[in-house]
C-alpha positions in Angstrom: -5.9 -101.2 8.9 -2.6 -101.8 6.9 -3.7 -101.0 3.6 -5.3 -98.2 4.9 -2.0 -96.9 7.0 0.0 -97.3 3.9 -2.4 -95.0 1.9 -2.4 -92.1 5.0 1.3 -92.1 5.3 1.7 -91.2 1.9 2.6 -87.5 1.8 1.7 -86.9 5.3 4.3 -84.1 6.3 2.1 -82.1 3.4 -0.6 -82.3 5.0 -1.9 -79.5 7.2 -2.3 -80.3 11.4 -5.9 -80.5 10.8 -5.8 -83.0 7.6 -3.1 -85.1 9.5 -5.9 -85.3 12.3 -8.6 -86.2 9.9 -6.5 -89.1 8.2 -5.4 -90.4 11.7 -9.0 -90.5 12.7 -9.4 -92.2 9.5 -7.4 -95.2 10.2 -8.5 -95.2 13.6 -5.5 -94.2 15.4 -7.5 -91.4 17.0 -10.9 -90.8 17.7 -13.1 -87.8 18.2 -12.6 -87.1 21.7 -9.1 -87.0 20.7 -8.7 -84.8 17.9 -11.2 -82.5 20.3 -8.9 -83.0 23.6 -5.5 -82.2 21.0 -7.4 -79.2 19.2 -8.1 -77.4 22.6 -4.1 -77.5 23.0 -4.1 -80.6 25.8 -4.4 -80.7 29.3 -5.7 -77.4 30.9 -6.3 -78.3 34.3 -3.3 -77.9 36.8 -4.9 -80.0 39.6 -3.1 -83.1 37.3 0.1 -81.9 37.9 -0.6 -81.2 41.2 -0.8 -85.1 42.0 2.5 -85.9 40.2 4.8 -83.6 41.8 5.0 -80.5 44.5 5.2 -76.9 43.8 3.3 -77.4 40.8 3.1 -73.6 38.4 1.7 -75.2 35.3 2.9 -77.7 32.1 5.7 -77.1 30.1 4.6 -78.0 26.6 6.6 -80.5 24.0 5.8 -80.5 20.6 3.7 -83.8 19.8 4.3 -85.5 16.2 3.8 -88.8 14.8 6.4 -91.3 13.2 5.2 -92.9 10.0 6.1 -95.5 7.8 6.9 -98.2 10.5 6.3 -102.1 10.1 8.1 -103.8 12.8 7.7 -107.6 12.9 4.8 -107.5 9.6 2.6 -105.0 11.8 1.7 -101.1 11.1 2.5 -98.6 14.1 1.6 -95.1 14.2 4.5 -94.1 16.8 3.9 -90.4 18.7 7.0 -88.4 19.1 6.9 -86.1 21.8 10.2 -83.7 21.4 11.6 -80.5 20.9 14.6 -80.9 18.0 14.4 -80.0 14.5 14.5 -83.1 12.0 13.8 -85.8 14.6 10.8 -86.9 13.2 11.6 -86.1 9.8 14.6 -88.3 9.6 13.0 -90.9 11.4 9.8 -91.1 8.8 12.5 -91.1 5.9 14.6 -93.8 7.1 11.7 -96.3 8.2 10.1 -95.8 4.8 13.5 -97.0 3.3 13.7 -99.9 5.4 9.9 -100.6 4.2 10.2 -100.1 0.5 13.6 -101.9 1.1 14.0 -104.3 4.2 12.2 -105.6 7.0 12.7 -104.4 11.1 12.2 -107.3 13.8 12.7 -107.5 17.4 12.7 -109.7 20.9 12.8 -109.4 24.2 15.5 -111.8 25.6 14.8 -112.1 29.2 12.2 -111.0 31.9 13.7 -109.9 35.1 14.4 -106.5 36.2 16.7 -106.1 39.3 16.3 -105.0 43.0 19.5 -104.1 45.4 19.8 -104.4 49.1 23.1 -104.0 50.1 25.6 -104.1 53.3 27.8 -101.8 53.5 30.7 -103.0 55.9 30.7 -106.9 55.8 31.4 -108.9 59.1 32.1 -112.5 57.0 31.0 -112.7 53.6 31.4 -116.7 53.3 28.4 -117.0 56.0 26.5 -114.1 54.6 26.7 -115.6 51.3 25.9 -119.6 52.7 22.8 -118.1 55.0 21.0 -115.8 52.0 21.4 -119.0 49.6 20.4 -121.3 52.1 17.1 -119.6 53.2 16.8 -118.2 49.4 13.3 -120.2 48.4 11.8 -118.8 51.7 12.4 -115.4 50.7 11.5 -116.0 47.2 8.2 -117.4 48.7 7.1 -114.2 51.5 8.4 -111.9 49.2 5.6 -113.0 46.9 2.9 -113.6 49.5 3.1 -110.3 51.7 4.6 -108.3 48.6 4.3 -109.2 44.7 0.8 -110.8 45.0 -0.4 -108.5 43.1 2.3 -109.4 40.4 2.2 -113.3 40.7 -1.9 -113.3 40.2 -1.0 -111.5 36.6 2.1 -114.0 36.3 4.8 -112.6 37.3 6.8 -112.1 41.2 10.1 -112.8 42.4 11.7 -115.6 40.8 15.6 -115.7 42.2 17.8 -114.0 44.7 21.9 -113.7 43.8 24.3 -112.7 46.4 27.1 -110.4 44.7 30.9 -109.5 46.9 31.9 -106.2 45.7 35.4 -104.7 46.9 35.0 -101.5 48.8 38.1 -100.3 48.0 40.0 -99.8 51.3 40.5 -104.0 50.9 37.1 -104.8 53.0 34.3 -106.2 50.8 30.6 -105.1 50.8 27.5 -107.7 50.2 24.8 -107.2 47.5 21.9 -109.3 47.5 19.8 -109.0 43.8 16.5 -109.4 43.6 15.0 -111.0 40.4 11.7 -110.2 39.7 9.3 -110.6 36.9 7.2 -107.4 36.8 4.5 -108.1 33.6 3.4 -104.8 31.6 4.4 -102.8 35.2 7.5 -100.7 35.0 8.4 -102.2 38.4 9.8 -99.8 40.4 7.7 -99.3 43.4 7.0 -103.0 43.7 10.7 -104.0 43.7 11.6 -101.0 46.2 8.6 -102.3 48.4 9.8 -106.0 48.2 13.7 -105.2 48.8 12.7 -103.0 52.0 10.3 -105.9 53.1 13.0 -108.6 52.7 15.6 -106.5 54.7 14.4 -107.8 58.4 14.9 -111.2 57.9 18.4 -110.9 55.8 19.4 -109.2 58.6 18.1 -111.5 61.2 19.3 -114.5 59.1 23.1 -113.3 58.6 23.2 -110.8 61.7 24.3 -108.1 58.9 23.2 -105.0 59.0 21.2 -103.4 55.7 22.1 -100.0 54.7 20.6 -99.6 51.6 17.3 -100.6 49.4 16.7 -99.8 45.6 16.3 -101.0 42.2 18.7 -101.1 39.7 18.5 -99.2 36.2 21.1 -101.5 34.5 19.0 -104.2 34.0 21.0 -106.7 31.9 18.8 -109.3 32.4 16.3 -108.6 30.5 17.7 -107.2 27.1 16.0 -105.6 24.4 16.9 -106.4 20.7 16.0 -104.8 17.6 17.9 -105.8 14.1 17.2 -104.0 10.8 18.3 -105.3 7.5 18.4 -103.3 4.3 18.4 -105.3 1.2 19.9 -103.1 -2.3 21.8 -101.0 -0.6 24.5 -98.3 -3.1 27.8 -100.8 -1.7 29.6 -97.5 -1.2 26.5 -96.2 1.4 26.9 -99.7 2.9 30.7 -99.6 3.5 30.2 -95.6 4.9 28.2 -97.1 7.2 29.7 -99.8 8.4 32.9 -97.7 8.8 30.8 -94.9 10.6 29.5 -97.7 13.2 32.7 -99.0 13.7 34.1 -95.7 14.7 31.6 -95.7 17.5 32.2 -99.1 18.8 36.2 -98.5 19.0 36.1 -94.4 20.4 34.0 -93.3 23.5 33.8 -89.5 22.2 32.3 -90.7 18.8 29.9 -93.4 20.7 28.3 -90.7 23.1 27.2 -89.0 19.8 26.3 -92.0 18.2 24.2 -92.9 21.4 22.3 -89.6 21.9 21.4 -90.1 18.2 19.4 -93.4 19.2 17.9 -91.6 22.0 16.6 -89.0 19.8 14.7 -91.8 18.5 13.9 -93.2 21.9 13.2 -90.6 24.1 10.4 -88.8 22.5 8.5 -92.2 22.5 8.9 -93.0 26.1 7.9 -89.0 27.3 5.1 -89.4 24.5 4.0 -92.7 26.6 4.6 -91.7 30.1 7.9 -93.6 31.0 10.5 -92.9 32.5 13.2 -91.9 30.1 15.8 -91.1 32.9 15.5 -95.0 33.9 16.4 -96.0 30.5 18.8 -93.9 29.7 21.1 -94.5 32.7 20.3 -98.4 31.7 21.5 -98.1 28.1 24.2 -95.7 29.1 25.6 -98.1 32.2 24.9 -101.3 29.7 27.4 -99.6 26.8 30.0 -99.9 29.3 29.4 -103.1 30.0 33.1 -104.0 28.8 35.3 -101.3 31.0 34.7 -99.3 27.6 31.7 -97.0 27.0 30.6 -97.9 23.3 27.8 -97.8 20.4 24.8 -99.5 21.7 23.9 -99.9 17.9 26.2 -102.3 15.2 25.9 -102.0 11.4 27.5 -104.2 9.6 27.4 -105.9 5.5 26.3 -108.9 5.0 25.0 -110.9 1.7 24.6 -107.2 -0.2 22.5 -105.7 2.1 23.3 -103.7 5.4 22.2 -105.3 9.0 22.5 -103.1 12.2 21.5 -104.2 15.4 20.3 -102.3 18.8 20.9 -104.3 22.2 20.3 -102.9 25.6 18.3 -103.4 28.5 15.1 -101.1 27.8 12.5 -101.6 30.5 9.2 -99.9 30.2 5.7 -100.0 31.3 2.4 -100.3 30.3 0.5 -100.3 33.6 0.8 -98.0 36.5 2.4 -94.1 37.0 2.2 -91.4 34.9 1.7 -93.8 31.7 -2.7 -94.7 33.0 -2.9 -91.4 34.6 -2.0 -88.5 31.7 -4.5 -88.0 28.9 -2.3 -87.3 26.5 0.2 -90.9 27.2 -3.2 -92.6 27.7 -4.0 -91.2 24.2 -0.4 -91.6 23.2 -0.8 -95.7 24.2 -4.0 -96.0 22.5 -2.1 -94.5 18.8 0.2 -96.5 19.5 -1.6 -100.0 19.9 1.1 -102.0 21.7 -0.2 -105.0 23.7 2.3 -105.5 26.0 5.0 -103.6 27.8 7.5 -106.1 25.8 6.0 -104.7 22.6 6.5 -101.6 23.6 9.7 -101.8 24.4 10.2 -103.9 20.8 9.0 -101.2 19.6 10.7 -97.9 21.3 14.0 -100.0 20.4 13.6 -100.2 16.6 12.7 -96.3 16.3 15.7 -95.8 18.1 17.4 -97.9 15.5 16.0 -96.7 12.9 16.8 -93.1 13.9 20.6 -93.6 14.1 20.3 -95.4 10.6 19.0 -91.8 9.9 22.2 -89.9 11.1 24.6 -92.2 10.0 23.6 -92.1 6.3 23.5 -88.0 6.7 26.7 -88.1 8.3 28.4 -90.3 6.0 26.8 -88.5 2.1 25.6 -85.1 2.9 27.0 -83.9 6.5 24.6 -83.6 9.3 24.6 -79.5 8.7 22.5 -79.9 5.8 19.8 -82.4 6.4 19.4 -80.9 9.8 20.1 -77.1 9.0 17.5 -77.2 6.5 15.2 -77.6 8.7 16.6 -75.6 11.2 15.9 -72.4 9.1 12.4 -72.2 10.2 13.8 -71.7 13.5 15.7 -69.1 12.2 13.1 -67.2 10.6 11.3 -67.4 13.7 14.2 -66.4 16.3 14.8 -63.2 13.8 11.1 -62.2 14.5 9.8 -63.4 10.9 6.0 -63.4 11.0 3.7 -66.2 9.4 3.5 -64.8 5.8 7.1 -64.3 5.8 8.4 -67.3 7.1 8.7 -69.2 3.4 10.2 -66.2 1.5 12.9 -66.0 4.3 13.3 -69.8 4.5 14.1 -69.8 1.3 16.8 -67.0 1.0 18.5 -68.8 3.6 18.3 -72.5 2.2 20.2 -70.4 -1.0 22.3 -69.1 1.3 23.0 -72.6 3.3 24.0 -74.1 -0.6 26.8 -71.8 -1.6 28.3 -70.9 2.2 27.9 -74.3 4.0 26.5 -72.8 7.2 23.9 -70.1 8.2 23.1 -68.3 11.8 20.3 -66.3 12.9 22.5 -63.2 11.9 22.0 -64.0 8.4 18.3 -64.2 9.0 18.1 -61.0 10.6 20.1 -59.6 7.0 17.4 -61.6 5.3 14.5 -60.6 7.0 15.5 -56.4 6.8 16.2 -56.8 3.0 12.7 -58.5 2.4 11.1 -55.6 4.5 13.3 -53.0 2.8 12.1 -54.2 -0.7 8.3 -53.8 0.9 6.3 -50.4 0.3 7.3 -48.2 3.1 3.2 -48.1 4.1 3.5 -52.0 6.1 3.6 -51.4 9.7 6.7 -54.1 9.5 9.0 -51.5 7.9 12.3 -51.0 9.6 13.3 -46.6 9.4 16.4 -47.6 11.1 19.7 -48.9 8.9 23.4 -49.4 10.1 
C-alpha cells in the first residue's frame, strides 16, 4: 500500500471529487459501498439521529476531506478531515509532505489511565477519611471490577488504583476527592467510569461515614499523556529561528497561546468529529492540561537542535475506538476504516501529530508570508460565492481578487461584489445575469 499511497497523493487537490474517489478506492482506503454511500451525499435517514439525541430535525452537514502526505512512525495514513474552515486541509497536506520529503513524525502514548471523581463536599475529618479509603483500597479496586469493569478486565483493562485528594474549599474547610484509575482499552471510557464511581459510592460512604455528593469523570486526564515530536532536517536557519521565536512567544503569553492552541485543534478537531469522538472532552483536557503550571500556555514546543527544527505536542488526548457514536455512524465507521488505526492509542498517536503538524503549518505562514495570504487566498472562493458568483464565474472572479489581495494586502466580500458587477457589465447585455441597475 505505501508505494501505492505515495503515487495517489501526488497532485491529489487537482483532482476532481470523483477522481479523488477512484484513487482512494484504488489504494483501498475506500470501497464501493463507500464511494456509493459518499456519492448519495451520506446519511439520509433521520431515525439515526433520532437515537443519539432528542428533538431530532435533521443533520447539519460538515464538509468531509482527506489529509495526505502523512507517515507517522514509517506507516501511510489517509487521515479524514471533517470541518468547515478554509485552508485547514490545505495547510495540513503541505506541511506533512515537508516533514516527508524532509523529516520523520513519531509518537507514544505515556500512560494508560483515565480518571473518575467522587467527591465530598463538606468533610467531617479528613485524616480518617483518607486512612479508611486507603485501607479498604484493594477491596474496592477488586468489586469495582467484578460487579462493574468486567467487561473491561476480560479485554485487559479495569480499575487499577484509587488516590484520595484534600482540596481547600475556600472558606478554610477542606473537601475529599477520591480518583479513580482505570484502564479503559480502545473504549473512550466514560460511561464505564461514571458507572463504577456511582457503584463505589455506598461503601465509601459506609466505610468513612462521609456523605458523597458528586460522581463524574474527569476530562484532564494527565495520566495518560499523549506525545507527538516532529523533526525537520535542512531547514532555511532563518525559517528555523522564526519559528522557534514564534513558539516561544506562545509558551511565555496566554493571549498568543490560545491562538497558537486553536491552531492545533484545527488539526485535531476535524479528526476526532470525522471519527465520532468527542472533541469537547479533549479539548477541555488539552485546554485544563496547558495550565497545568498556574499559566495557560502552548501545548506545542519548537525548538533548533543539530540544524534541523524539533517541535513537540504533549497533552492528555483520550479517544476511542469502541463504543458511542464512533461504531454506530456510517460515515465515522467509514471514517475508522480510511483511517486504519488499530487501537485507540494509535488513534490518538495519530490525531496528535496532525495537530502538530497543523500548527507547524501556521507558524511558518505566520512567521514568512502572514496568515492573510495563505489563508485569504483560499478564502476568495468564499467570496465569490457570498457575492452570488455562479459556477462558471467563480475562477474569473477568484482571480481578480487574488490580483487585488497582491497589491492591497486585504480583500472583503465588497470587493467581490465590485468584481462580480464589472465581469457582468463587460458581458453582452442578452445573459439573464446582467445587472440594469448601477450606483
Amino acid at each position: 500500500m505505501k508505494k501505492q499511497l505515495q503515487d495517489v497523493f501526488k497532485g491529489f487537490s487537482k483532482l476532481s471529487r470523483e477522481e479523488r474517489l477512484k484513487a482512494l478506492r484504488e489504494v483501498g482506503a475506500l470501497h464501493d459501498s463507500d464511494i456509493e454511500y459518499l456519492s448519495k451525499g451520506g446519511l439520509r435517514d433521520t431515525t439515526l439521529g433520532e437515537k443519539f439525541i432528542e428533538n431530532v430535525i435533521g443533520y447539519f452537514q460538515m464538509p468531509l476531506g482527506v489529509a495526505t502526505n502523512f507517515r507517522i512512525d514509517g506507516k501511510d495514513f489517509v487521515i479524514p478531515m471533517a470541518v468547515e474552515e478554509t485552508s485547514i486541509v490545505a495547510a495540513v497536506c503541505k506541511s506533512a509532505k515537508w516533514i516527508r520529503e524532509s523529516g520523520s513524525i513519531t509518537t507514544e502514548v505515556v500512560g494508560a489511565e483515565i480518571i473518575g471523581q467522587i467527591q465530598c463536599a463538606k468533610i467531617k475529618d479528613f485524616t480518617h477519611f483518607e486512612k479508611q479509603i486507603l485501607s479498604q483500597k484493594n477491596y474496592m479496586i477488586e468489586i469495582s471490577n467484578r460487579e462493574v469493569a468486567f467487561g473491561l478486565v476480560r479485554r485487559g483493562g479495569g480499575v487499577r488504583d484509587i488516590q484520595v485528594r484534600r482540596v481547600p474549599r475556600g472558606d478554610g474547610s477542606d473537601m475529599a476527592v477520591v480518583h479513580v484509575l482505570m484502564d479503559p482499552c480502545d473504549a473512550m471510557g466514560a460511561n464505564i467510569m461514571n458507572q463504577v464511581c456511582e457503584f463505589l459510592k455506598e461503601p465509601i460512604e459506609q466505610f468513612t461515614g462521609e456523605k458523597v455528593t458528586m460522581c463524574i469523570l474527569s476530562n484532564l486526564v494527565d495520566t495518560k499523556i499523549t506525545r507527538a515530536v516532529v523533526h525537520v532536517k535542512d531547514i532555511d536557519a532563518d525559517l528555523a529561528e522564526k519559528i522557534e521565536e514564534a513558539s516561544l512567544f506562545a509558551q511565555q503569553d496566554p493571549y498568543r497561546a490560545a491562538t497558537n492552541n486553536k491552531g492545533v485543534l484545527n488539526g485535531i478537531d476535524p479528526v476526532l468529529v470525522a471519527t465520532g469522538n468527542d472533541w469537547r472532552a479533549v479539548e477541555a483536557g488539552i485546554h485544563a492540561y496547558a495550565c497545568r503550571d498556574g499559566q495557560y500556555r502552548s501545548i506545542t514546543r519548537w525548538y533548533r537542535e543539530n540544524g534541523g527544527l524539533t517541535g513537540v505536542f504533549e497533552a492528555p488526548l483520550v479517544v476511542g475506538t469502541v463504543g458511542g457514536v464512533t461504531t454506530l455512524h456510517p460515515t465515522a465507521m467509514m471514517c475508522m476504516k480510511m483511517l486504519g488505526t488499530q487501537s485507540a492509542n494509535e488513534l490518538s498517536r495519530v490525531i496528535a501529530a496532525v495537530g502538530l503538524v497543523q500548527n507547524l503549518g501556521a507558524l511558518k505562514a505566520l512567521t514568512t508570508v502572514g496568515i492573510i495570504e495563505g489563508h485569504m487566498k483560499l478564502h476568495t472562493k468564499n467570496l465569490a460565492l457570498g457575492a452570488g458568483a455562479e459556477e462558471k464565474e467563480i475562477p474569473m472572479v477568484q482571480k481578480k481578487l487574488e490580483e487585488i489581495l497582491a497589491i492591497r494586502k486585504r480583500i472583503s466580500l465588497s470587493n467581490a461584489i465590485d468584481v462580480l458587477k464589472e465581469l457582468r457589465a463587460g458581458q453582452p447585455a442578452t445573459t439573464a445575469t446582467t445587472t440594469t441597475h448601477h450606483h
